[in-house]
Backbone bond lengths (Angstrom), bond angles and torsions (degrees), N, CA, C in turn:
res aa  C-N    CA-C-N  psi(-1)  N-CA   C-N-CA  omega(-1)  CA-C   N-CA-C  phi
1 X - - - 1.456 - - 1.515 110.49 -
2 X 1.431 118.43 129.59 0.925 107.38 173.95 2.045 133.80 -87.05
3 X 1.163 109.72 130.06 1.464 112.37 -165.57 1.335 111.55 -30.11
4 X 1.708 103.95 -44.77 2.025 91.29 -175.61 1.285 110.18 -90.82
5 X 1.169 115.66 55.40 1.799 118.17 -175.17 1.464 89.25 -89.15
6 X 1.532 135.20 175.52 1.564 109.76 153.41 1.570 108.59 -105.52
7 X 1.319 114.43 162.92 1.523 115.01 -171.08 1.222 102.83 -112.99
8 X 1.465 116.36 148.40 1.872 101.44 -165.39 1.924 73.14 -172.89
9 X 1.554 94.26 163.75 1.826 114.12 177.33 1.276 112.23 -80.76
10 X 1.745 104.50 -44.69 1.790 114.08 -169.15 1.056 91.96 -50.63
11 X 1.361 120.21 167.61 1.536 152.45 -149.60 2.262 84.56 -115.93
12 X 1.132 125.27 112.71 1.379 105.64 163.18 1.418 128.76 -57.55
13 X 1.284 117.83 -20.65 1.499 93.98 178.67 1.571 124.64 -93.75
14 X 2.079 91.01 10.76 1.855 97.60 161.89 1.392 104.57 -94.93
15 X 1.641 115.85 -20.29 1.666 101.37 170.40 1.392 129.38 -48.11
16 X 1.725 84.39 -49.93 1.854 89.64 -178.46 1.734 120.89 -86.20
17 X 1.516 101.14 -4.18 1.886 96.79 177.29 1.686 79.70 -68.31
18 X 1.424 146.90 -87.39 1.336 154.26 166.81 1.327 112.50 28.21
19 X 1.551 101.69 -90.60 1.147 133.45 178.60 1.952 107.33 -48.74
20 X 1.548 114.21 -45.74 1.455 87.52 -172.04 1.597 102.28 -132.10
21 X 1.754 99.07 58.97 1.684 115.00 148.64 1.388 106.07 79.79
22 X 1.405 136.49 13.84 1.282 94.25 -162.23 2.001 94.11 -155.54
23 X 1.786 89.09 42.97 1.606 96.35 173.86 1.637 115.04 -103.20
24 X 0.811 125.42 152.30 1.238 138.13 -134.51 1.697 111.84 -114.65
25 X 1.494 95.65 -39.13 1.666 118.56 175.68 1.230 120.65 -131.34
26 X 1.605 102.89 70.08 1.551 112.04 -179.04 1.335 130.33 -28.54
27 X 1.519 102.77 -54.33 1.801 128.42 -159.51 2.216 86.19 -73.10
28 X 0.769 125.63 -37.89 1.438 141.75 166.09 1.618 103.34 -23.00
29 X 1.871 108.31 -54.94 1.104 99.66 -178.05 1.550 122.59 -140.41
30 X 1.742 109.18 2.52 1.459 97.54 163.18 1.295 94.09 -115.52
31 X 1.530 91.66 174.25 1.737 118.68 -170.39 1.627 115.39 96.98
32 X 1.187 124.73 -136.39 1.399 133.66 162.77 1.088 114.35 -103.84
33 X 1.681 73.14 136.47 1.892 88.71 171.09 2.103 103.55 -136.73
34 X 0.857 85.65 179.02 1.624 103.38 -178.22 1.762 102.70 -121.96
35 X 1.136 121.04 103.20 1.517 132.42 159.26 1.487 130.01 -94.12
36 X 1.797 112.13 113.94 0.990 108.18 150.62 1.383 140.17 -80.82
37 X 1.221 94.80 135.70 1.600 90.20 -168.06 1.829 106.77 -100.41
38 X 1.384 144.59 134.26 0.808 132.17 -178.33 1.468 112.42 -120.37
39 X 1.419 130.44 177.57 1.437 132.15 -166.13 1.391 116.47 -59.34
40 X 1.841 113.99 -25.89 1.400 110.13 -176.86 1.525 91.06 -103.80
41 X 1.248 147.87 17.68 1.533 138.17 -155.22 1.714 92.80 -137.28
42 X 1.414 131.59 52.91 1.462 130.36 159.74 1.286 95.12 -74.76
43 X 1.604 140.97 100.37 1.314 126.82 160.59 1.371 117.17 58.01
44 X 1.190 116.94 -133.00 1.678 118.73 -179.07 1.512 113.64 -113.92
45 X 1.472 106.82 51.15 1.418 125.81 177.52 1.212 118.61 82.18
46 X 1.057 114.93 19.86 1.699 115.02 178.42 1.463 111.27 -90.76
47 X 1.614 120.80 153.20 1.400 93.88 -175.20 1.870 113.30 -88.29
48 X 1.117 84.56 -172.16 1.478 84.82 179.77 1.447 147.06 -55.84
49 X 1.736 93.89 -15.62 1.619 99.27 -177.57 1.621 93.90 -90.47
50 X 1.440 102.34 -38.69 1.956 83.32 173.48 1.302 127.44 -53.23
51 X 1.466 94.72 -49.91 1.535 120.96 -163.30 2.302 91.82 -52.98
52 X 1.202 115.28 -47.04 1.865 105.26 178.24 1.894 74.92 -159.90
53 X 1.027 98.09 116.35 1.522 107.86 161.14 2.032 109.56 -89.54
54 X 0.968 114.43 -8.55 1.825 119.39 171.29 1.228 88.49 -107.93
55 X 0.822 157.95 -39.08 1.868 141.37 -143.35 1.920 90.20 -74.04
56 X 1.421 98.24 154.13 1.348 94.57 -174.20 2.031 120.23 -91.21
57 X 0.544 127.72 169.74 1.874 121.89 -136.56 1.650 103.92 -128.48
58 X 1.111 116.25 75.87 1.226 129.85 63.11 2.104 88.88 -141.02
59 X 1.216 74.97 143.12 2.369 78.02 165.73 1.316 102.69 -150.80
60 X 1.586 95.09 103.50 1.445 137.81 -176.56 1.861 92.58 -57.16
61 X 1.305 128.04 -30.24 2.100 116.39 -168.95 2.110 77.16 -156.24
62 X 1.155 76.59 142.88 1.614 117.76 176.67 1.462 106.16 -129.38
63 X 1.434 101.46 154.02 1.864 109.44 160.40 1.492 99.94 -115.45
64 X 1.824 103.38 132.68 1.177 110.09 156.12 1.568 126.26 -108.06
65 X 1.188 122.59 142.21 2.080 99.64 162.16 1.245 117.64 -126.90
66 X 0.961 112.16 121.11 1.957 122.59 177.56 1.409 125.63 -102.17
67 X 1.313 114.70 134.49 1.136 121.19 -170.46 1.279 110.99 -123.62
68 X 1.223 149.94 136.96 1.543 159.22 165.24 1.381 92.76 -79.57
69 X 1.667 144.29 131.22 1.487 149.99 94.25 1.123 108.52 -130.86
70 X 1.536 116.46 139.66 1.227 146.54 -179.17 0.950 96.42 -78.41
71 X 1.770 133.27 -84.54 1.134 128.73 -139.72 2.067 104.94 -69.44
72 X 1.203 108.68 18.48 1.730 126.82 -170.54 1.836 94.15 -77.70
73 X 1.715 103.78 127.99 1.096 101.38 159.57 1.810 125.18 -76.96
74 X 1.059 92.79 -49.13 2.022 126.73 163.23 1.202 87.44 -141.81
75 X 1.470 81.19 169.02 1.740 129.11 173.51 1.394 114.97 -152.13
76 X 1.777 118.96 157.67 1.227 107.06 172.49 1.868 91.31 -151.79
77 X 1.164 98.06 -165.19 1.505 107.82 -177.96 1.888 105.79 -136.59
78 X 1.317 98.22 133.74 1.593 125.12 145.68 1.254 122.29 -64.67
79 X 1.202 130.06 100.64 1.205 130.75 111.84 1.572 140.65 -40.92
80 X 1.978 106.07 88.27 1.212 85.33 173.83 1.358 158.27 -104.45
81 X 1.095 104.32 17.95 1.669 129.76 163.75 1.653 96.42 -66.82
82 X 1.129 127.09 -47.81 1.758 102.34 -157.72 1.386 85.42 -112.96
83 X 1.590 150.49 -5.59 1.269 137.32 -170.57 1.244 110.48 82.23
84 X 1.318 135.81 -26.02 1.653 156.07 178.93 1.757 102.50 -39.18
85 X 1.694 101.31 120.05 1.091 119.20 -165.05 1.546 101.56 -111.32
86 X 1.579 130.31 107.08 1.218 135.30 -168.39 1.415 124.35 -106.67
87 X 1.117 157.15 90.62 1.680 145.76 -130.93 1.654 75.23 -101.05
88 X 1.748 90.94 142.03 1.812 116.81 177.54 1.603 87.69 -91.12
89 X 1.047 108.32 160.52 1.691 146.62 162.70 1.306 137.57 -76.58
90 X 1.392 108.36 73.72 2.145 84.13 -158.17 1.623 109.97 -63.95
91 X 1.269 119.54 136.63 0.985 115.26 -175.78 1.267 121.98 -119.83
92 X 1.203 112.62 -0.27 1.750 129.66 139.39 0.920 115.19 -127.31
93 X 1.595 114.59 166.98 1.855 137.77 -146.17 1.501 79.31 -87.76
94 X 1.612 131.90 -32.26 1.331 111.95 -177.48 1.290 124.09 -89.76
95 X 1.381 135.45 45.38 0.797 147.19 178.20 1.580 113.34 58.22
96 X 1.174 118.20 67.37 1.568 135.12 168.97 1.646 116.85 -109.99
97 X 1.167 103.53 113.97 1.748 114.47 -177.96 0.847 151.74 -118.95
98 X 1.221 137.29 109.62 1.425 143.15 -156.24 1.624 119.70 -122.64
99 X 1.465 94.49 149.60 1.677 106.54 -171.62 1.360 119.99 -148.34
100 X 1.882 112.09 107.24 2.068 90.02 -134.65 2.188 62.96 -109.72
101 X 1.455 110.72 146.24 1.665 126.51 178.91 1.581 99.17 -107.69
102 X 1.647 120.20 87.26 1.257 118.29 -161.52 1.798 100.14 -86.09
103 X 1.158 130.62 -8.00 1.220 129.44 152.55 1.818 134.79 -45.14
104 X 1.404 104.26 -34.61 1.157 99.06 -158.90 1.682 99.14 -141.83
105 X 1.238 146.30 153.34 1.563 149.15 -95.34 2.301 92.24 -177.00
106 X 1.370 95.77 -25.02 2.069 88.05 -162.85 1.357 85.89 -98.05
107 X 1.684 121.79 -174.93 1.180 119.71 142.30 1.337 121.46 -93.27
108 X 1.360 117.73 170.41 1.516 115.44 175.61 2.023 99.24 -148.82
109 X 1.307 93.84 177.24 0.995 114.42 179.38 1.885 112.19 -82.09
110 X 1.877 98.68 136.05 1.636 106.50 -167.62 1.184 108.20 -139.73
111 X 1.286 141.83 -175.78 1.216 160.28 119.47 1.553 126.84 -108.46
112 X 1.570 112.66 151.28 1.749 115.23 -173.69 1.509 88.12 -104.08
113 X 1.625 95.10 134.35 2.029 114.10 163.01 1.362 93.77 -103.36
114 X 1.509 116.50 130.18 1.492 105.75 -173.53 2.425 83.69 -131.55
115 X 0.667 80.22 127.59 2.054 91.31 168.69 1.467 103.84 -111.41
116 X 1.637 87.78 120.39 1.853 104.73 175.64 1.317 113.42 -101.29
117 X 0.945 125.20 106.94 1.874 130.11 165.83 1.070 104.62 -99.53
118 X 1.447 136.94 43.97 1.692 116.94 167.38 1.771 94.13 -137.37
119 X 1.435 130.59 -3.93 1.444 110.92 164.34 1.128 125.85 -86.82
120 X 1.349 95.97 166.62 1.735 109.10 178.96 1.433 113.83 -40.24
121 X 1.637 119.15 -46.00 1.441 109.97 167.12 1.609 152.93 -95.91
122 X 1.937 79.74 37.60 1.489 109.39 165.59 1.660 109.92 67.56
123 X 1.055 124.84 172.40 1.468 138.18 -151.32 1.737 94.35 -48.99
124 X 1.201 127.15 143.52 2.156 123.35 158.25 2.039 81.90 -172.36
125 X 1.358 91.90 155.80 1.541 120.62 -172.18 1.397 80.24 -146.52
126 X 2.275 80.74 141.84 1.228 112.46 -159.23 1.724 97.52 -137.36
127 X 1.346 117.84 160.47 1.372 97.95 -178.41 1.711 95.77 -152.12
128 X 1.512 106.26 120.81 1.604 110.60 -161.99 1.979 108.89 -142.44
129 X 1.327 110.86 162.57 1.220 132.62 -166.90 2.422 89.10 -71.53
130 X 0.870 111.63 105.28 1.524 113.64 173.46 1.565 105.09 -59.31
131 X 1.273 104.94 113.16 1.683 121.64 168.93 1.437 121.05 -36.61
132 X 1.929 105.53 -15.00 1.504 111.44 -178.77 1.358 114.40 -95.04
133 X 1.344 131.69 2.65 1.184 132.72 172.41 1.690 118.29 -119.18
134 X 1.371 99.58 39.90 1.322 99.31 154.87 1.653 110.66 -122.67
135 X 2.116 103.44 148.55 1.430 95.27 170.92 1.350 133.87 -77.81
136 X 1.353 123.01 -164.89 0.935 152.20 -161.58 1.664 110.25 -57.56
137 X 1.547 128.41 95.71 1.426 110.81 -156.24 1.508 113.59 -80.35
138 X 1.403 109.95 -61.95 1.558 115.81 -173.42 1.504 105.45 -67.79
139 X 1.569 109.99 148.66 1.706 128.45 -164.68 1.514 86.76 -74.99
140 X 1.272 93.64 163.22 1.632 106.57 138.12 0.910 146.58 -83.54
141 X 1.193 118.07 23.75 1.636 129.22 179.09 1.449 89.21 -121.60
142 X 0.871 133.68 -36.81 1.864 132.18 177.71 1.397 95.25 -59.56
143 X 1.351 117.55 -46.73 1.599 108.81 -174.54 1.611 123.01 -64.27
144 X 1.366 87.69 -49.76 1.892 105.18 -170.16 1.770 91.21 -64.69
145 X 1.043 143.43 -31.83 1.434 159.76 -165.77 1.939 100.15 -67.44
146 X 1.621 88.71 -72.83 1.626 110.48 165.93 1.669 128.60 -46.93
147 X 1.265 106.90 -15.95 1.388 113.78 -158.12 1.619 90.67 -114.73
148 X 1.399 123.74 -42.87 1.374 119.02 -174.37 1.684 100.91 -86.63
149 X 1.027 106.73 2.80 2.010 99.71 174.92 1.146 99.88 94.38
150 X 1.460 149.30 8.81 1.711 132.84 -137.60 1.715 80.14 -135.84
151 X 1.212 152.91 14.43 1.512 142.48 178.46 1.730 96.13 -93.00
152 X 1.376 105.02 103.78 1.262 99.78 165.91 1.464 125.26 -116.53
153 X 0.809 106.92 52.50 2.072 128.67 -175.74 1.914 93.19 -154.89
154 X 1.178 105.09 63.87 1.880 97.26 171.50 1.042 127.15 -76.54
155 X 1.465 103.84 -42.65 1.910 120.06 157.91 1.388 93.14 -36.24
156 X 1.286 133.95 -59.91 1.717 119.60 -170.13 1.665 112.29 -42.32
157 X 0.773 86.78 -13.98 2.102 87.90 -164.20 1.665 114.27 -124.15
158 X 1.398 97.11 -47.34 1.414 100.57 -154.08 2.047 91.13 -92.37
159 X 1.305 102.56 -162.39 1.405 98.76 -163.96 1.597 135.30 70.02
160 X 1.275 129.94 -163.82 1.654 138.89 140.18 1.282 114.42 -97.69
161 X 1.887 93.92 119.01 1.641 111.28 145.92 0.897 137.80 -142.97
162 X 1.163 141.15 -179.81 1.767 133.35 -134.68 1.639 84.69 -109.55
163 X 0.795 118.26 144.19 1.640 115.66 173.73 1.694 97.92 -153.80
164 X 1.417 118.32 175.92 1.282 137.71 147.03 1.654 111.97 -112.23
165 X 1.326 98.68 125.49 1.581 108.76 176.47 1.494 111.31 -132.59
166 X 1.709 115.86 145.94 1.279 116.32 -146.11 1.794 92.04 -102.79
167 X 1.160 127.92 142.73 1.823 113.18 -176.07 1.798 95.29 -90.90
168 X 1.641 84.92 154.99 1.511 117.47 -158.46 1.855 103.83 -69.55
169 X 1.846 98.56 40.02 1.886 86.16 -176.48 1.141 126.98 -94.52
170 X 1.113 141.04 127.43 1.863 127.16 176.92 1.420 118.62 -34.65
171 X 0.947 99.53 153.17 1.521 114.26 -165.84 1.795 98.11 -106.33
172 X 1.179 113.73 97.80 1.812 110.84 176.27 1.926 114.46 -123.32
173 X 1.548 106.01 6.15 1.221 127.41 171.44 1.732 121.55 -137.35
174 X 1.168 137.21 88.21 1.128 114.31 177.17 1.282 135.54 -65.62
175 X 1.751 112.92 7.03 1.317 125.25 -167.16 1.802 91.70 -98.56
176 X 1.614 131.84 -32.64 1.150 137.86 165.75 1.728 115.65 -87.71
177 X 1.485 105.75 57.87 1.723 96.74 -169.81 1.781 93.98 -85.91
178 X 1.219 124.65 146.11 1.690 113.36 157.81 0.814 146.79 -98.43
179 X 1.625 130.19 108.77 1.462 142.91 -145.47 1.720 93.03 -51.40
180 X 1.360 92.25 156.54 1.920 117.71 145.37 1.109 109.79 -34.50
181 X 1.406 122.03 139.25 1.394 134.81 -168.13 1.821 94.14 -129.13
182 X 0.790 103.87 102.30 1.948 111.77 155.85 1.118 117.80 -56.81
183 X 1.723 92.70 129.78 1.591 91.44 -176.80 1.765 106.06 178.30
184 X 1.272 124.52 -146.31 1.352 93.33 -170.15 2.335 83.44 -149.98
185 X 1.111 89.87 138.99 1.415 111.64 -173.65 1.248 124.23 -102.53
186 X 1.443 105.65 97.88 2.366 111.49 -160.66 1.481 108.91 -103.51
187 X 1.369 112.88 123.04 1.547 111.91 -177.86 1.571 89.01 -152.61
188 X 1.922 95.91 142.92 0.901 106.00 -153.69 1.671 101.18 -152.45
189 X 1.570 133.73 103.35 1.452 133.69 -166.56 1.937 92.56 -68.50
190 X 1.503 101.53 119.86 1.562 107.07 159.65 1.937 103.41 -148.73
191 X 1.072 133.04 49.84 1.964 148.93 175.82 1.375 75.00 -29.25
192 X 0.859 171.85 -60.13 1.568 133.88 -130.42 1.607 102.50 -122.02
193 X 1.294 123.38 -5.30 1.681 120.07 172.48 1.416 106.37 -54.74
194 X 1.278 115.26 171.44 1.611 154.22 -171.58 1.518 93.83 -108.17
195 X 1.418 107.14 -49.13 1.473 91.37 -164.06 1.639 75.17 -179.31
196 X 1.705 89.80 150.13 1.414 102.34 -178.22 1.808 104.28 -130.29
197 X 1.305 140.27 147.88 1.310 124.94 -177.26 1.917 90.08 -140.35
198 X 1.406 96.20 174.83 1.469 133.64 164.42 1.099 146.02 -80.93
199 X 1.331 130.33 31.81 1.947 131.17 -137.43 1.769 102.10 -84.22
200 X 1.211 72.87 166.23 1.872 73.03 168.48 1.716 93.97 148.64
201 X 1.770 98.10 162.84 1.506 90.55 -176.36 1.777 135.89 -44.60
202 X 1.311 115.40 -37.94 1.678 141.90 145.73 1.739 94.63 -0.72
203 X 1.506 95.95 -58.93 2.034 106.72 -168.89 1.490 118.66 -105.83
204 X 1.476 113.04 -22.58 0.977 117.90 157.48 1.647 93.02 109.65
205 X 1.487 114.59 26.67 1.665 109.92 -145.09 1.530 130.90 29.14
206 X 1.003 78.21 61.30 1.721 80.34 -179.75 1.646 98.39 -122.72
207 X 1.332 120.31 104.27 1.431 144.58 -159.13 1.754 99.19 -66.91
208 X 1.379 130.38 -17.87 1.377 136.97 -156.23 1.617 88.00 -99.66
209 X 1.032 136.98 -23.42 1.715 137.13 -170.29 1.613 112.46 -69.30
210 X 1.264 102.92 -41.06 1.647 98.35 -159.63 1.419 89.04 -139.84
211 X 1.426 128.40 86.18 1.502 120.88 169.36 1.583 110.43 -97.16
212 X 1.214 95.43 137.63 1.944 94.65 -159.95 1.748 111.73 -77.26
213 X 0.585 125.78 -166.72 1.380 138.59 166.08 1.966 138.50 -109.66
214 X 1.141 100.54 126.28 1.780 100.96 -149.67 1.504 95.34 -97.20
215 X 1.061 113.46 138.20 1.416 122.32 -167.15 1.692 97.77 -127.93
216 X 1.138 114.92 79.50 2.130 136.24 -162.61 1.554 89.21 -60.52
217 X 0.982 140.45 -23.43 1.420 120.30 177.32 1.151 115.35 -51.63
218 X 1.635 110.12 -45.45 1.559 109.03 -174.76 1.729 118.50 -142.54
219 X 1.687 93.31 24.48 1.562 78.82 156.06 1.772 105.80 96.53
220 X 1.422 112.88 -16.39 1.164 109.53 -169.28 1.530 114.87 -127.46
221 X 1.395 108.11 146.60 1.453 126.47 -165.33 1.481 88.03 -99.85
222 X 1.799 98.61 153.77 1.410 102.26 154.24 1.774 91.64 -179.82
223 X 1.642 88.29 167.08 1.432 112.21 171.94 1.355 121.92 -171.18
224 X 1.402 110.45 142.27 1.353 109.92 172.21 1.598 110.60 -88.19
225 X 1.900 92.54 154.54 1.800 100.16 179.65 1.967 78.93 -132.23
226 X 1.466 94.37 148.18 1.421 115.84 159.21 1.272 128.22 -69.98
227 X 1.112 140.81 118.81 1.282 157.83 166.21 1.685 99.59 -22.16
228 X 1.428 124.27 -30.21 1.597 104.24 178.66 1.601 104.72 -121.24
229 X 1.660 108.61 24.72 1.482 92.93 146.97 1.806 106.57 -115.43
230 X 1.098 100.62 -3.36 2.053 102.41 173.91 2.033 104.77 -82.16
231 X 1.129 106.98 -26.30 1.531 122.66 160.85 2.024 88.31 71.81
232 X 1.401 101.47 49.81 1.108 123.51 153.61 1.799 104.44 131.68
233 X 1.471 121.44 -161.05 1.514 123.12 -169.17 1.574 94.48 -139.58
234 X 1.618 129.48 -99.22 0.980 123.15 -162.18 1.485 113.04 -64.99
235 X 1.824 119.10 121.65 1.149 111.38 170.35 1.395 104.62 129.57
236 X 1.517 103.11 -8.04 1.966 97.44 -165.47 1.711 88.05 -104.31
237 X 1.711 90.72 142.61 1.400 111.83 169.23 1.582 109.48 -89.05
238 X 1.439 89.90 145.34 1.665 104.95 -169.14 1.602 113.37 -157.01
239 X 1.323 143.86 150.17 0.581 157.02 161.34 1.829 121.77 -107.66
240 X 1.798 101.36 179.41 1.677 91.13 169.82 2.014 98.25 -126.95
241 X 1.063 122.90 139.40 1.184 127.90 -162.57 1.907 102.13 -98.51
242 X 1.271 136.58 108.15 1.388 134.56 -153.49 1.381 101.83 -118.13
243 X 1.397 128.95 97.51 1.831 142.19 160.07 1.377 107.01 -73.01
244 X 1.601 107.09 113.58 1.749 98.84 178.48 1.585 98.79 -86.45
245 X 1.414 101.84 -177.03 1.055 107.87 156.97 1.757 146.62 -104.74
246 X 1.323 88.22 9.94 1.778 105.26 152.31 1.515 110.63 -146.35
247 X 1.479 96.62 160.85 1.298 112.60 159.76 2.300 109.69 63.67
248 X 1.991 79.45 49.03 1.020 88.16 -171.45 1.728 150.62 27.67
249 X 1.585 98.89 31.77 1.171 114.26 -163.30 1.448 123.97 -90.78
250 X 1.716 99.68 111.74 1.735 119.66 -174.23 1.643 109.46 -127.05
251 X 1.460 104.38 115.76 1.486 111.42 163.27 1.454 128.45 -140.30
252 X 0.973 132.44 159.07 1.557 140.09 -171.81 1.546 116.90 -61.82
253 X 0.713 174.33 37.24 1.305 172.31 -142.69 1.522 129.25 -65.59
254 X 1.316 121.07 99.47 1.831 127.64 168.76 1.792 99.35 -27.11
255 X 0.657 137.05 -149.66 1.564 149.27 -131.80 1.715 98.31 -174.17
256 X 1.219 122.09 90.23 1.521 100.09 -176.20 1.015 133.08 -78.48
257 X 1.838 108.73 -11.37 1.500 117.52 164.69 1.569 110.10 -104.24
258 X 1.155 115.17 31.73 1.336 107.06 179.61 1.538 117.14 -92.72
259 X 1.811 108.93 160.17 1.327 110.29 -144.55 1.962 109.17 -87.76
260 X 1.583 91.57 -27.21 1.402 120.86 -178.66 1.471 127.24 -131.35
261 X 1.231 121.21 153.52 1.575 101.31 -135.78 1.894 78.38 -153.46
262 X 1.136 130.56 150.09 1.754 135.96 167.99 1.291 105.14 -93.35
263 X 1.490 125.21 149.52 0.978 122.60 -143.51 1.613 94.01 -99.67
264 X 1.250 139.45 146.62 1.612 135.50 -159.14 1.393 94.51 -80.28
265 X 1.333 124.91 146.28 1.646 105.67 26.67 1.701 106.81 -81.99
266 X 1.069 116.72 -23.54 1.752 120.34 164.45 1.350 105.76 -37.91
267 X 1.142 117.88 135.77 1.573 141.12 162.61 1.508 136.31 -116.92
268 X 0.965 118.83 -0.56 1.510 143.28 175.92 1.564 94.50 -47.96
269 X 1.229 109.26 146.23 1.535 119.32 168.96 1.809 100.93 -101.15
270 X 1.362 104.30 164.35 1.462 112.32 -175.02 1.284 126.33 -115.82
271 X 1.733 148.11 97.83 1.201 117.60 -153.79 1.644 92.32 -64.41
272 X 1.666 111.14 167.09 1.479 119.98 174.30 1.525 116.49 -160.42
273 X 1.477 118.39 142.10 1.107 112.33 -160.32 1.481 101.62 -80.46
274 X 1.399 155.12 84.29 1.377 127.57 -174.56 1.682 129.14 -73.37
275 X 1.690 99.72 -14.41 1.443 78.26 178.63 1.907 120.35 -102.51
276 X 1.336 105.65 37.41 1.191 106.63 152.68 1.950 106.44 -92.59
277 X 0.795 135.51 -7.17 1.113 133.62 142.70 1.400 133.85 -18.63
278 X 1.619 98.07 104.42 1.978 86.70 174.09 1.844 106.47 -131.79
279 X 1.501 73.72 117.38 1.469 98.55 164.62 1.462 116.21 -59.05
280 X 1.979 110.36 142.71 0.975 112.70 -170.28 1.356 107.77 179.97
């Protein structure tokens, strides 16, 4: 192996499904994970003193957390139980990131500091709840409902709405529990996509940032984003970004349950609050 190879936990061929659009089971590989590492599995065969010459000798499970942004100068991770500030690794030129916590084996509760040097308004760091550590939104009865044809309230589910959702962290303090996070919740029926994403200014449309999560019972993708990485809720234009699975097929997609819509030739869907709404 050669020394300037880079050494990293992710598996490469989840770097590059990531990296070039067309992975299928996001939550699979960003956010946290728990790695065992075993005697033939130091990284990509390096031995162990290369592979973390500080990490402590032997540690059978590690925590890693990875994050996909491109337009990211660095990034690092929160730890928030100890406050512990960890700088991620890019470990591809396309902005793929990793941050392996060779101390500690559970998960815990974090936040991503991500610093942008590539917009128009020049270098600012931001520090937010990662879209990969929240659970599972729509019930199963919305699904099994959705899947047999019989959901007749879809606007209830499907579309954008503003919700508070609590992230998926263990609970090992009840004096540190972590509130509801505001933010807005996108699900969207497409059964035959490759991969379905989220674009909008937030990502810069860049369909590889926020690939949602497919829930095969019934056909439908979804994911929540936080209110301070959408850099607000009511009012942001968004779309759904659609990878088939042949014949290289990628297009933009209106929102089909969406509440608000730009007036054409614009097509952008609108998040919107509807039930301040009064009918009359």
């Amino acid at each position: 192996m050669n020394s300037n190879d880079p050494i990293y936990l992710t598996p490469p061929e989840q770097v590059a499904a990531i990296c070039g659009g067309y992975c299928s089971d996001p939550f699979a590989v960003l956010g946290m994970h728990i790695v065992d590492i075993g005697a033939g599995d130091e990284g990509r065969g390096a031995s162990w003193e290369i592979f973390s010459p500080h990490a402590p000798h032997p540690a059978s499970r590690v925590v890693t957390v990875r994050a996909f942004y491109p337009f990211a100068e660095s990034m690092a991770v929160r730890a928030l139980d100890t406050n512990e500030v960890v700088p991620m690794r890019r470990i591809h030129p396309d902005g793929f990131f990793e941050a392996v916590f060779w101390e500690r084996s559970e998960p815990f509760p974090y936040r991503l500091i991500l610093t942008d040097g590539t917009g128009d308004e020049g270098r600012g760091t931001k520090e937010f709840y990662d879209p990969y550590a929240f659970p599972l939104l729509l019930s199963d009865f919305d699904l099994h409902l959705i899947a047999e044809g019989n959901h007749f309230r879809l606007w209830q589910v499907l579309g954008a709405h503003i919700v508070e959702v609590t992230p998926n962290f263990p609970i090992t303090d009840p004096q540190s529990l972590i509130p509801a996070v505001r933010g807005v919740r996108f699900a969207v029926w497409a059964p035959n996509a490759l991969r379905v994403s989220v674009v909008g200014d937030f990502n810069r449309w860049d369909g590889r940032v926020h690939p949602m999560r497919f829930r095969h019972e019934a056909g439908i993708w979804e994911l929540f984003l936080p209110e301070e990485v959408l850099g607000g809720t009511e009012g942001l234009l968004y779309k759904f970004e659609v990878k088939g699975r042949y014949a290289d097929y990628l297009q933009l997609k209106a929102d089909p349950v969406g509440f608000y819509h730009e007036v054409r030739p614009k097509s952008a869907s609108i998040v919107w609050d509807i039930g301040r709404y009064r009918w009359n």
